[in-house]
DRENDO-1510 file (C-alpha; in Angstrom, 1 decimal, always signed):
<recs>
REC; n; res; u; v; w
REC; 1; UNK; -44.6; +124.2; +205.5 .
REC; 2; UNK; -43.9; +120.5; +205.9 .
REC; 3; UNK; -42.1; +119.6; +209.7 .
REC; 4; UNK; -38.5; +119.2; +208.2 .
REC; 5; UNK; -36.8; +115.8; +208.2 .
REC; 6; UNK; -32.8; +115.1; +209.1 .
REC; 7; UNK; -30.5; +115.3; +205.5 .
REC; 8; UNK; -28.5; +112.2; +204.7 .
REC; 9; UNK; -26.0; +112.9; +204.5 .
REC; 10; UNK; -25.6; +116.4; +205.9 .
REC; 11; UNK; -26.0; +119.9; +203.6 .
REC; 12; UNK; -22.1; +121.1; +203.2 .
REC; 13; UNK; -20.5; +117.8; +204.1 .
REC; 14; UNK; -17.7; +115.9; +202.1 .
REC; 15; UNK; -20.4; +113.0; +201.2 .
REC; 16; UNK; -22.4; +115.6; +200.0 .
REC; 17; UNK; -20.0; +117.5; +198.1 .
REC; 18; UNK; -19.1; +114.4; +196.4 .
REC; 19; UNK; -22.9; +113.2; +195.8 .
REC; 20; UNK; -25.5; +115.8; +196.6 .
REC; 21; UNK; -28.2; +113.9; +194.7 .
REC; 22; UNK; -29.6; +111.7; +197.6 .
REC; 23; UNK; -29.9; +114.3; +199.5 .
REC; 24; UNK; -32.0; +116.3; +197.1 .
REC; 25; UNK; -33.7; +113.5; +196.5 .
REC; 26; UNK; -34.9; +113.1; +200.0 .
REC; 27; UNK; -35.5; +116.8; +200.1 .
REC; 28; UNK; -37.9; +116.1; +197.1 .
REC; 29; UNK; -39.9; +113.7; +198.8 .
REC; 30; UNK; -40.1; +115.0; +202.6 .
REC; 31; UNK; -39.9; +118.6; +202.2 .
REC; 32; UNK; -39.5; +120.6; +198.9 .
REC; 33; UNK; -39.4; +123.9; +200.7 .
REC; 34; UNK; -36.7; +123.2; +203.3 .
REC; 35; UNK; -35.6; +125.9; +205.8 .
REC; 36; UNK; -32.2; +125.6; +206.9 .
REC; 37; UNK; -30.2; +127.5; +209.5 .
REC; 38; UNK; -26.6; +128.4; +207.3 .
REC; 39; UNK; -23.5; +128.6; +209.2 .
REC; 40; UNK; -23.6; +132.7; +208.7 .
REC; 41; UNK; -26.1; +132.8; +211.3 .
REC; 42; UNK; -29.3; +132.9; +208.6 .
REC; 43; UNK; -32.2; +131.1; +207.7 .
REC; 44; UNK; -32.4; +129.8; +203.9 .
REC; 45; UNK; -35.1; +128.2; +201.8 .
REC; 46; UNK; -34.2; +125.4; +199.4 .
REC; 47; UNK; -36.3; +124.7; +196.4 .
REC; 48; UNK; -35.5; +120.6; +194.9 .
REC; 49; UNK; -38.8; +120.1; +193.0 .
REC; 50; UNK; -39.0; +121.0; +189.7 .
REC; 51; UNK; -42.3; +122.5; +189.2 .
REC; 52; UNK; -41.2; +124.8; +192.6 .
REC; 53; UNK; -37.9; +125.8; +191.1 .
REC; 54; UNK; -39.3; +126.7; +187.4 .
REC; 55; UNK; -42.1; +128.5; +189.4 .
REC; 56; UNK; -39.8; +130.8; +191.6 .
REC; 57; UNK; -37.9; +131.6; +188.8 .
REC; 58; UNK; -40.6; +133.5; +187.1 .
REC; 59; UNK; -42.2; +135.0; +190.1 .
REC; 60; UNK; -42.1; +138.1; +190.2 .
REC; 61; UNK; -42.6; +137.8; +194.3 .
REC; 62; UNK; -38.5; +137.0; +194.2 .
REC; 63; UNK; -36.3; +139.2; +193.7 .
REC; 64; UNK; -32.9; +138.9; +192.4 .
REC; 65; UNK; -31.6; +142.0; +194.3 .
REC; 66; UNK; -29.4; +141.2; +197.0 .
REC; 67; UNK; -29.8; +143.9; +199.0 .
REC; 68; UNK; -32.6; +142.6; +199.9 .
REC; 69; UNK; -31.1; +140.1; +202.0 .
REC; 70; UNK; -29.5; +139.9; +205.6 .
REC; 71; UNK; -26.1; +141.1; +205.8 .
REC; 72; UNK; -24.8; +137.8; +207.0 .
REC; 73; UNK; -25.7; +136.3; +203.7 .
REC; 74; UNK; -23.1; +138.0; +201.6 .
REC; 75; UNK; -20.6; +135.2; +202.7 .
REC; 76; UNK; -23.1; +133.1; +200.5 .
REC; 77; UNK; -24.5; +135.2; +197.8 .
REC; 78; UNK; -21.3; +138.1; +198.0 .
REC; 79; UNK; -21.4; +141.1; +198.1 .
REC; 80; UNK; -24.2; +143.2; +196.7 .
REC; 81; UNK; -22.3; +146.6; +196.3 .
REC; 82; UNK; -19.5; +144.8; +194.5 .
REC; 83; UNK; -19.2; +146.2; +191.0 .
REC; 84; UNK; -18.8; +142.1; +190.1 .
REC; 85; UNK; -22.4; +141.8; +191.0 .
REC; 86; UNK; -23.8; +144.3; +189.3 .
REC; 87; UNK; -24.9; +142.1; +186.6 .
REC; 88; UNK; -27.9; +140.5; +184.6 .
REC; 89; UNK; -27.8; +137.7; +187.6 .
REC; 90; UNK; -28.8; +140.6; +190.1 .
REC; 91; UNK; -31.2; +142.8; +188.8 .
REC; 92; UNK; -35.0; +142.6; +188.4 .
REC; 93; UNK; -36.9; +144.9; +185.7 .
REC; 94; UNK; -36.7; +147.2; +185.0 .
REC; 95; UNK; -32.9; +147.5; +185.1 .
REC; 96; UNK; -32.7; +144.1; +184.0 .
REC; 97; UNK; -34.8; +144.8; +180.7 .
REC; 98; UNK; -32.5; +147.9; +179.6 .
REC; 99; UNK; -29.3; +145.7; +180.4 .
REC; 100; UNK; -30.4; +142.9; +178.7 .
REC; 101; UNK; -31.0; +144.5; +176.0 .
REC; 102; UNK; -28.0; +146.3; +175.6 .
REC; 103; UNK; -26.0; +143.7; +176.1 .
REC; 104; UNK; -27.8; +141.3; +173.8 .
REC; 105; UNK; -27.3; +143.6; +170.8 .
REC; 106; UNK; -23.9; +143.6; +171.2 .
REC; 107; UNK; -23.4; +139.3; +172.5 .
REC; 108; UNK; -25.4; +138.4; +169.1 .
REC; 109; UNK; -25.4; +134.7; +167.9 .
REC; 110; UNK; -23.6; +135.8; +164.6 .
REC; 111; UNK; -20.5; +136.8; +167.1 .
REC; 112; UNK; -20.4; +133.8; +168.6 .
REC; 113; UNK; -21.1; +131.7; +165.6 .
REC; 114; UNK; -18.0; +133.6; +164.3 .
REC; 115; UNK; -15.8; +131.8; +167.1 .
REC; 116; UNK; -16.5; +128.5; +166.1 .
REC; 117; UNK; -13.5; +127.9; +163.3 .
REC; 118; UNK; -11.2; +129.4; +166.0 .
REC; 119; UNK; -12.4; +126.5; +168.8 .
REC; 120; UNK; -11.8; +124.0; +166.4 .
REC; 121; UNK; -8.7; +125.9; +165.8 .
REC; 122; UNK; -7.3; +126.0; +169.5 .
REC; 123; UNK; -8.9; +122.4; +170.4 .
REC; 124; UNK; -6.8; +120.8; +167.8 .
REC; 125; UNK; -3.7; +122.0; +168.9 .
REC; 126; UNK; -4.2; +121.7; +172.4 .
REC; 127; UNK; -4.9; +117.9; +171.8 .
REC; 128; UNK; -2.1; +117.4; +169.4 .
REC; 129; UNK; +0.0; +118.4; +172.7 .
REC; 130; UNK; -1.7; +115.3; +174.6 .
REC; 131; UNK; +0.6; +112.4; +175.8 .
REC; 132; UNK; -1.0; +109.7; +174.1 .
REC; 133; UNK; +0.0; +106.8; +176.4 .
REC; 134; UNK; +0.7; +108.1; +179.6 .
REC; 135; UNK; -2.2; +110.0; +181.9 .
REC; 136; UNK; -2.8; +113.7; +181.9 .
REC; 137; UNK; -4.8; +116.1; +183.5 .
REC; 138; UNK; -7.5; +117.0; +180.6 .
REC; 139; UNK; -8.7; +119.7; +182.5 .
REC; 140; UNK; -5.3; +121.5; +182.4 .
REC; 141; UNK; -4.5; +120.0; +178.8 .
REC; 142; UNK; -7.9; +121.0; +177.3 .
REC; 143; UNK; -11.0; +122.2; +179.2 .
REC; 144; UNK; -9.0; +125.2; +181.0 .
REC; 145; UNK; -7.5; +126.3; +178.6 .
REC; 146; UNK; -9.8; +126.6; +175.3 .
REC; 147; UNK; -12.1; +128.6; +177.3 .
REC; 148; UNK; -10.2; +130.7; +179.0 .
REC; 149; UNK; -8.5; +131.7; +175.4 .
REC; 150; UNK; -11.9; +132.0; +174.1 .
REC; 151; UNK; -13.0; +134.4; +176.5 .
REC; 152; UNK; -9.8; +136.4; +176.7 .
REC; 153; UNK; -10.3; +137.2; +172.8 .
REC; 154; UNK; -13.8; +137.8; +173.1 .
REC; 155; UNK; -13.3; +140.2; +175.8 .
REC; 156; UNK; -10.4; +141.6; +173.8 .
REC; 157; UNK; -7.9; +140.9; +176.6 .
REC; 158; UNK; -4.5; +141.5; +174.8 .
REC; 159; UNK; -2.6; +138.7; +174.3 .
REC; 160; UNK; +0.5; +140.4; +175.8 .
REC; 161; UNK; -1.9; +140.3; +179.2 .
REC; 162; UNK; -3.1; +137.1; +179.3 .
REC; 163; UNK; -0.3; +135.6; +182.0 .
REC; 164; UNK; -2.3; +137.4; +184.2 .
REC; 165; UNK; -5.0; +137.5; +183.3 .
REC; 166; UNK; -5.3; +133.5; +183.3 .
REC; 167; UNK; -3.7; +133.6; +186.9 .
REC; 168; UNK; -6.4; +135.5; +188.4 .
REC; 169; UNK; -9.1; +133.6; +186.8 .
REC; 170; UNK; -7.6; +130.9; +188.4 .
REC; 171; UNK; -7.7; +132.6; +191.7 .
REC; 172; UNK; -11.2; +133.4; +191.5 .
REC; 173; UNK; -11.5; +129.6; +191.1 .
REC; 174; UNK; -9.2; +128.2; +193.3 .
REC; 175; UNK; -11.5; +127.1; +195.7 .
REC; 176; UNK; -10.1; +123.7; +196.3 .
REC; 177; UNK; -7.1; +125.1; +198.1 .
REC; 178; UNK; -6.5; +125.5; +201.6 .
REC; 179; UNK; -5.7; +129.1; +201.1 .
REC; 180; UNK; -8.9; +129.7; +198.5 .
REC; 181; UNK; -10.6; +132.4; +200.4 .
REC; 182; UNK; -7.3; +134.7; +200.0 .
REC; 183; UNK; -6.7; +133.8; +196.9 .
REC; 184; UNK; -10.2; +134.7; +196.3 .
REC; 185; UNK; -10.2; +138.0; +197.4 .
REC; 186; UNK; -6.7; +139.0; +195.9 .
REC; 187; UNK; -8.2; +137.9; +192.2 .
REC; 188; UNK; -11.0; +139.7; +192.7 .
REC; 189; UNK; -9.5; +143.1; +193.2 .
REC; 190; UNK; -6.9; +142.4; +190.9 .
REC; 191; UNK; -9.5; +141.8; +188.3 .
REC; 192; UNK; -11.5; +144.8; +188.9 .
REC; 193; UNK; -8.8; +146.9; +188.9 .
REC; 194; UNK; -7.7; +145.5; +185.6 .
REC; 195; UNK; -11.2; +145.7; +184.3 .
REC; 196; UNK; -11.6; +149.3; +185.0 .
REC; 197; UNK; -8.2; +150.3; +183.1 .
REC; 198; UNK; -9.1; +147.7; +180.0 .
REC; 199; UNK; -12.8; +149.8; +179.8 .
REC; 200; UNK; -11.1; +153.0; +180.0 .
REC; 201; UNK; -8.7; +151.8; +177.0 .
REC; 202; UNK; -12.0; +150.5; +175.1 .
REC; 203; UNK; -13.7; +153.6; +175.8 .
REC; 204; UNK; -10.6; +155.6; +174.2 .
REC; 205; UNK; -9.6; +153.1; +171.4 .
REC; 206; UNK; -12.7; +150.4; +170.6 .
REC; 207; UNK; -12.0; +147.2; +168.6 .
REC; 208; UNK; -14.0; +144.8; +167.4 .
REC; 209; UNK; -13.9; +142.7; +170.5 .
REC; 210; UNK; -17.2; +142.2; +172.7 .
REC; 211; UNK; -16.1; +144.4; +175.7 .
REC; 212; UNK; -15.6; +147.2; +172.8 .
REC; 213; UNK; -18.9; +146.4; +171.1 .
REC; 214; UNK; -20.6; +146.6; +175.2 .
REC; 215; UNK; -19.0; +150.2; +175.8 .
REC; 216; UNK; -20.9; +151.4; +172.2 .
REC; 217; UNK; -23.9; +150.1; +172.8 .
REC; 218; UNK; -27.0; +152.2; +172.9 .
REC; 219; UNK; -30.6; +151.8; +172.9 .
REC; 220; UNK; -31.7; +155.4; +172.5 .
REC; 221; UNK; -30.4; +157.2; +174.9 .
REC; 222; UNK; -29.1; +154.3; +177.0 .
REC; 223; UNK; -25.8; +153.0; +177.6 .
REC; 224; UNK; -24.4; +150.6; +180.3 .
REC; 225; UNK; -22.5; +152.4; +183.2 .
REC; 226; UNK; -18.9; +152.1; +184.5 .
REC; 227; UNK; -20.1; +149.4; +187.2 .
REC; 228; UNK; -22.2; +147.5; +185.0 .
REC; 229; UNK; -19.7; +147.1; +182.1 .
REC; 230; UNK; -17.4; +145.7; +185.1 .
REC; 231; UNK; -20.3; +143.3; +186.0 .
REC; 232; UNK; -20.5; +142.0; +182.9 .
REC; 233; UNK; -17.2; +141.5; +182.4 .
REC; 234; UNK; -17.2; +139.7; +185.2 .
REC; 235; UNK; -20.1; +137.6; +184.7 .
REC; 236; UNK; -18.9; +136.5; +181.1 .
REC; 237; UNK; -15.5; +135.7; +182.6 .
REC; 238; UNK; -17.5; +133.1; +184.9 .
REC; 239; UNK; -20.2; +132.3; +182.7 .
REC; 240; UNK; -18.0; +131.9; +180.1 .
REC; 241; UNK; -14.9; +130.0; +181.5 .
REC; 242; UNK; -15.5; +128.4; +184.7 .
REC; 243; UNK; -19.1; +127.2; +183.3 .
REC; 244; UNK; -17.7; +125.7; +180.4 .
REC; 245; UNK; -14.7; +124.1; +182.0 .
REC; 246; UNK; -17.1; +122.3; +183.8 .
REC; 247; UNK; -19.3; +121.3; +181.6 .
REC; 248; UNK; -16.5; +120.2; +179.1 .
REC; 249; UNK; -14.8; +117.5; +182.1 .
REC; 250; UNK; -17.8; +116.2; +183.1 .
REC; 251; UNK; -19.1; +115.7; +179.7 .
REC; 252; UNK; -16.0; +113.6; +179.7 .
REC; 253; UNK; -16.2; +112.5; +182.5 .
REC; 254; UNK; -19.6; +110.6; +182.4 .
REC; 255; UNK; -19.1; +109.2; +178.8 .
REC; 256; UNK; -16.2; +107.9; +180.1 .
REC; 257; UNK; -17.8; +105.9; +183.1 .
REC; 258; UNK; -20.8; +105.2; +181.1 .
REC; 259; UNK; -19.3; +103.5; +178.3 .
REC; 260; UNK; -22.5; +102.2; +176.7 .
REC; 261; UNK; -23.6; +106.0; +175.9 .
REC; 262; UNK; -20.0; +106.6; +175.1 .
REC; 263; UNK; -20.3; +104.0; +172.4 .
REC; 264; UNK; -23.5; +105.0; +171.1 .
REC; 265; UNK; -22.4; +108.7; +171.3 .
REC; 266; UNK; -19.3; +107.4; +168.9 .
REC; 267; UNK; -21.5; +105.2; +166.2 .
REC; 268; UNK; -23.9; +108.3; +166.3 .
REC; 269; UNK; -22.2; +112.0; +166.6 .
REC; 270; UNK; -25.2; +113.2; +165.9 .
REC; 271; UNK; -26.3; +112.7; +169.1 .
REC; 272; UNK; -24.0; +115.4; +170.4 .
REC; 273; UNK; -26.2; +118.3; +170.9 .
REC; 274; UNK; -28.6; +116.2; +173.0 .
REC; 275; UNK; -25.8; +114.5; +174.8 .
REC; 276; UNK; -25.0; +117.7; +176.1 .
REC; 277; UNK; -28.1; +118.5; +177.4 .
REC; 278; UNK; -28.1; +115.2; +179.3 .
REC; 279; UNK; -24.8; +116.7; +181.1 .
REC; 280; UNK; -26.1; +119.7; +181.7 .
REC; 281; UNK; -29.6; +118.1; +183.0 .
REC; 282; UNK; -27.8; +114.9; +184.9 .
REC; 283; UNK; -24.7; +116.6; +186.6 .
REC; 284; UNK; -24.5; +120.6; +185.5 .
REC; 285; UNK; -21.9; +123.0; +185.7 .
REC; 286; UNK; -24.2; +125.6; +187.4 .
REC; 287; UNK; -27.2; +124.7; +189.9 .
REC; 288; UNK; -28.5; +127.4; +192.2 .
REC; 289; UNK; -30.4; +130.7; +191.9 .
REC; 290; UNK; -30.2; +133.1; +194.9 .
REC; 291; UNK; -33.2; +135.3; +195.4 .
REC; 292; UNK; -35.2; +136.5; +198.1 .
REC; 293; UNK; -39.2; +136.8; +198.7 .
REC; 294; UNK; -40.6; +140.5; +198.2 .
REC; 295; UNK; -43.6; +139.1; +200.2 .
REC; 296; UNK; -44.9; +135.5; +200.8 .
REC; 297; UNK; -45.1; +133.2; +198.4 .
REC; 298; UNK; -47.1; +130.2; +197.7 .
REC; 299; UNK; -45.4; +127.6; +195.6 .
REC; 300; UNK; -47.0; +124.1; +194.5 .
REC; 301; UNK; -44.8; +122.6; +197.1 .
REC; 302; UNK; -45.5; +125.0; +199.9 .
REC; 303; UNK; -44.6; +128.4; +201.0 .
REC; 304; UNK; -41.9; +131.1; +201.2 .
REC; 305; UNK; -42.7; +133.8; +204.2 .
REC; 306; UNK; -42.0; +137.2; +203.2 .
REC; 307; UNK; -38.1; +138.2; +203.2 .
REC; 308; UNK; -36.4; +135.1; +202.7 .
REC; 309; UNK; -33.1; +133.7; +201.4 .
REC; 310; UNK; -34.5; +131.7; +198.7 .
REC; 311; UNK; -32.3; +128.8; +197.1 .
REC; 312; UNK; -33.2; +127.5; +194.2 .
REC; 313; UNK; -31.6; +124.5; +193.1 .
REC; 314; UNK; -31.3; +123.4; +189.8 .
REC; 315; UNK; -29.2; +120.0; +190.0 .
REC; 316; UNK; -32.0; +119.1; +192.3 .
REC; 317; UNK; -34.3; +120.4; +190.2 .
REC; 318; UNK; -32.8; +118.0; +187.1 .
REC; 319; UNK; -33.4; +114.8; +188.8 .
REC; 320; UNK; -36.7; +115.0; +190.0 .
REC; 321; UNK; -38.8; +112.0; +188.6 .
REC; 322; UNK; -41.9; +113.9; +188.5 .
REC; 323; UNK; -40.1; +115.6; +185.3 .
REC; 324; UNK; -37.7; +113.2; +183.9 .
REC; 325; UNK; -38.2; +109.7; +183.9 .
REC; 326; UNK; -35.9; +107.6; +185.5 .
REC; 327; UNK; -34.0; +110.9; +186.3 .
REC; 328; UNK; -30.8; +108.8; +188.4 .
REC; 329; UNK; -29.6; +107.4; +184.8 .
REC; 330; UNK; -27.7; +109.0; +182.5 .
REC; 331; UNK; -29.3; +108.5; +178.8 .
REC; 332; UNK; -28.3; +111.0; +176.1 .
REC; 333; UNK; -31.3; +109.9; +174.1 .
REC; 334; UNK; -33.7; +111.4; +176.4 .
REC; 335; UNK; -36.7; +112.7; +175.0 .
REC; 336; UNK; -37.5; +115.2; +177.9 .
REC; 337; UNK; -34.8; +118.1; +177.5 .
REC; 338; UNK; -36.1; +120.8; +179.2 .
REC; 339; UNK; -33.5; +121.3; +181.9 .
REC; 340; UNK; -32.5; +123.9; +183.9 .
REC; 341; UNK; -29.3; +123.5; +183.4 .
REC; 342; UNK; -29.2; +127.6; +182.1 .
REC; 343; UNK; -31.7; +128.6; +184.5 .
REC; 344; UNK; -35.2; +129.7; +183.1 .
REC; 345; UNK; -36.7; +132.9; +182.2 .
REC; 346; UNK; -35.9; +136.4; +182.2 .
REC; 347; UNK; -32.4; +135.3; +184.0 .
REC; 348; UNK; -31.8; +132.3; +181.7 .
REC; 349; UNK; -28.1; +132.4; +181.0 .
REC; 350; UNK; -27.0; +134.5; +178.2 .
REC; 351; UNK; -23.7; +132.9; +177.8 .
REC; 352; UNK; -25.7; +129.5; +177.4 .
REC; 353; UNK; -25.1; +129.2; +173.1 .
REC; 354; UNK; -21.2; +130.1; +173.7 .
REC; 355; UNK; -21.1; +127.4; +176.3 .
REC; 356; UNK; -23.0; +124.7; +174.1 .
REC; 357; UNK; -21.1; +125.8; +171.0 .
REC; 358; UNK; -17.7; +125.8; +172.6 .
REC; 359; UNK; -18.6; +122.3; +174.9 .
REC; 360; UNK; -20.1; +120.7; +171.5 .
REC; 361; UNK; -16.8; +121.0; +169.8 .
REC; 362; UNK; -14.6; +120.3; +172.5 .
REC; 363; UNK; -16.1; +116.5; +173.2 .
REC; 364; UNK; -16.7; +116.0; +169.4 .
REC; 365; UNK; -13.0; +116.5; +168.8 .
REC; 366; UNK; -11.7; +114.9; +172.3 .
REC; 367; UNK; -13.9; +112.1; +171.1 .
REC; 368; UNK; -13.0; +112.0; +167.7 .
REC; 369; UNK; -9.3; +112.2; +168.5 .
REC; 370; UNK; -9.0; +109.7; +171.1 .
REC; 371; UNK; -12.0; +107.0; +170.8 .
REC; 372; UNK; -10.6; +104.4; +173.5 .
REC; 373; UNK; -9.7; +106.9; +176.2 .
REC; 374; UNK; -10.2; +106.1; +179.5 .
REC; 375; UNK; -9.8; +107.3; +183.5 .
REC; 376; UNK; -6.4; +107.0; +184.9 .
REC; 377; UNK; -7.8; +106.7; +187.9 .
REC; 378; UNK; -10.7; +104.9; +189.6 .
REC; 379; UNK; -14.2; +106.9; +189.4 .
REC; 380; UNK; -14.6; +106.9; +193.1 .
REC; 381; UNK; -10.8; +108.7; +193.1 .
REC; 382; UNK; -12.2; +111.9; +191.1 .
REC; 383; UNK; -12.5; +114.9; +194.2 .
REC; 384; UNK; -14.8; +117.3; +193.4 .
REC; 385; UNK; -14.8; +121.2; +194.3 .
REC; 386; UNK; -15.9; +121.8; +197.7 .
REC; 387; UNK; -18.3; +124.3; +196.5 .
REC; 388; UNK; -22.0; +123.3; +197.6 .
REC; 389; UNK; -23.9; +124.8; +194.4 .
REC; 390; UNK; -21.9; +124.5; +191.8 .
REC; 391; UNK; -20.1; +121.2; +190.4 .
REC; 392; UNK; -16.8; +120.7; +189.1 .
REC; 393; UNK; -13.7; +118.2; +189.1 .
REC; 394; UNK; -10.4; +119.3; +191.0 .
REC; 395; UNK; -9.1; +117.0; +188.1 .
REC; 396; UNK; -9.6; +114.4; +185.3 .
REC; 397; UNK; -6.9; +112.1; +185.2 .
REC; 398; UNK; -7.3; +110.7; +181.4 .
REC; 399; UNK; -5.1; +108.4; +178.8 .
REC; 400; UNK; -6.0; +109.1; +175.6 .
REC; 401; UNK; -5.2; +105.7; +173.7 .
REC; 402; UNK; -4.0; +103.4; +176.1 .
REC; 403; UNK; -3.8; +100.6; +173.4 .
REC; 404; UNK; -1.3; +102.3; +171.7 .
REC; 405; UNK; +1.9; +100.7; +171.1 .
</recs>
């Protein structure tokens, strides 16, 4: 491996939080398999070129099993007897296979095609509910909660429950609070515990909701267990909400400060699909794989010993100019779309057509509805999470028509 190089800025720090992609651009061109010694107290490879990150992905010399790794790297990756993390994220085949199966016959594309005309439905009304003149948080107004409705009724979450359940989905993604790691904590056992009764009442009375359609599902023999139903549950709930909040306000968010692809995104919504996949490849929800090496291996941009924390890092991944042409702008004509943006391979996101569907309709309406919107803030005001692998706003500060009268 390559003598490693100073970061500038530094892994973890608030320039980096904010903008991570000089770093991983230096990364790219000094040393594309990085060691780095995490505050836990263990060492951690990071993967920024593409070819590398596409590559580890598919080898089957990584694991996704946490176990695998140190102890002190559950701060990072959690924990791996969690029944949250028993999911399609964490397995390798052939658990994986018989999961992924299962849970594909019952999270079909004709069940989420069904949602669309509800989307519509719920993003209509939330933006007839926008201010029109003065500035609003359009995360709070739209991109929280059209999601988090979506997945509630998709998990069959009665709507009686939904207080709740929306404020511990916010606690499990409260990370920009002082207090986050509580608040953390507090959601999650609050959520398993409400999981475990909601699959016991599936289990007794099923619907035709997809948590309902996971506990009958049965290849032969096969069903999923009580601690896998409760990882997928939770998987969905982040795959499906907090993914997709994200993707929806930074959608936004970069049509908004890039108003030449905002214009030609307006004279031609047909561009909309591939608009998306320019978020999704220029400033993602989602960007990092954990995995860990079964035995050494040899990547095209060097080598992973044996037993190692392996990061692979997707935002990086999306702006490497070996891949994508001029990778630093943000062109939603682009040609090259194969982004990582929902992983790759066995692991590829299966959530990824609910997020695009439910994304696609959200920015076609917000878009539609309000076609001179702008920030109500300055760019450089927005505060991301301080999360260091995943990307999203605090906030979006937004007037929807600030010529009106």
């Amino acid at each position: 491996m390559k003598q490693e190089s100073p970061l500038v800025p530094p892994l973890f720090s608030p320039a980096f939080l904010a903008d991570p992609y000089p770093t991983y651009a230096h990364l790219r061109r000094t040393t594309p398999v990085h060691r780095i010694a995490t505050p836990q107290g263990f060492d951690m490879w990071l993967l920024t070129r593409y070819e590398d990150v596409r590559a580890a992905l598919t080898d089957p010399g990584f694991s996704r099993d946490l176990h695998l790794a140190p102890p002190e790297a559950t701060a990072l990756t959690g924990d791996p007897d969690s029944a949250m993390n028993r999911n399609l994220l964490t397995l390798d085949p052939p658990d994986h296979t018989r999961v992924r199966r299962l849970v594909q016959s019952a999270f079909s594309t004709r069940r989420v095609n069904l949602l669309a005309d509800r989307v519509e439905t719920i993003v209509g009304g939330l933006l007839d509910a926008a201010p029109r003149t003065r500035p609003f948080d359009l995360i709070t107004a739209v991109a929280h909660p059209l999601p988090i409705t979506i997945i509630c009724e998709l998990l069959g979450v009665p709507a009686t429950e939904r207080d709740d359940f929306r404020a511990w989905t916010d606690g499990m993604v409260s990370s920009a609070r002082p207090d986050s790691q509580r608040l953390l904590r507090q959601a999650q056992e609050d959520l398993l515990a409400y999981f475990l009764d909601l699959i016991r009442r599936k289990r007794a009375r099923p619907g035709a909701d997809l948590l309902s359609a996971l506990v009958e599902a049965r290849d032969g023999g096969e069903r999923l267990s009580e601690a896998e139903l409760v990882g997928m549950a939770f998987m969905l709930l982040v795959a499906g909400h907090e993914t997709t909040v994200n993707l929806i306000a930074t959608g936004i968010k970069l049509l908004l400060t890039h108003p030449g692809e905002h214009a030609r995104l307006t004279a031609d919504p047909a561009l909309l699909p591939a608009a998306i996949d320019e978020i999704l490849r220029y400033d993602g929800p989602a960007g990092i794989a954990f995995m860990v090496a079964r035995r050494e291996v040899e990547l095209p941009g060097g080598v992973v010993p044996a037993g190692a924390v392996t990061a692979a890092l997707w935002h990086a991944a999306n702006r490497d100019p070996e891949r994508f042409p001029d990778p630093d702008t943000f062109r939603i004509d682009r040609s090259e779309r194969s982004h990582l943006g929902f992983g790759h391979g066995i692991h590829r996101c299966i959530g990824a057509p609910l997020a695009t569907m439910e994304a696609r309709l959200a920015l076609g309406a917000i878009l539609g509805r309000f076609p001179r919107m702008r920030l109500a803030v300055p760019a450089g005001e927005l505060r991301w999470r301080p999360a260091p692998f995943f990307r999203g706003l605090v906030e979006l500060p937004v007037v929807a028509d600030p010529d009106a009268d």
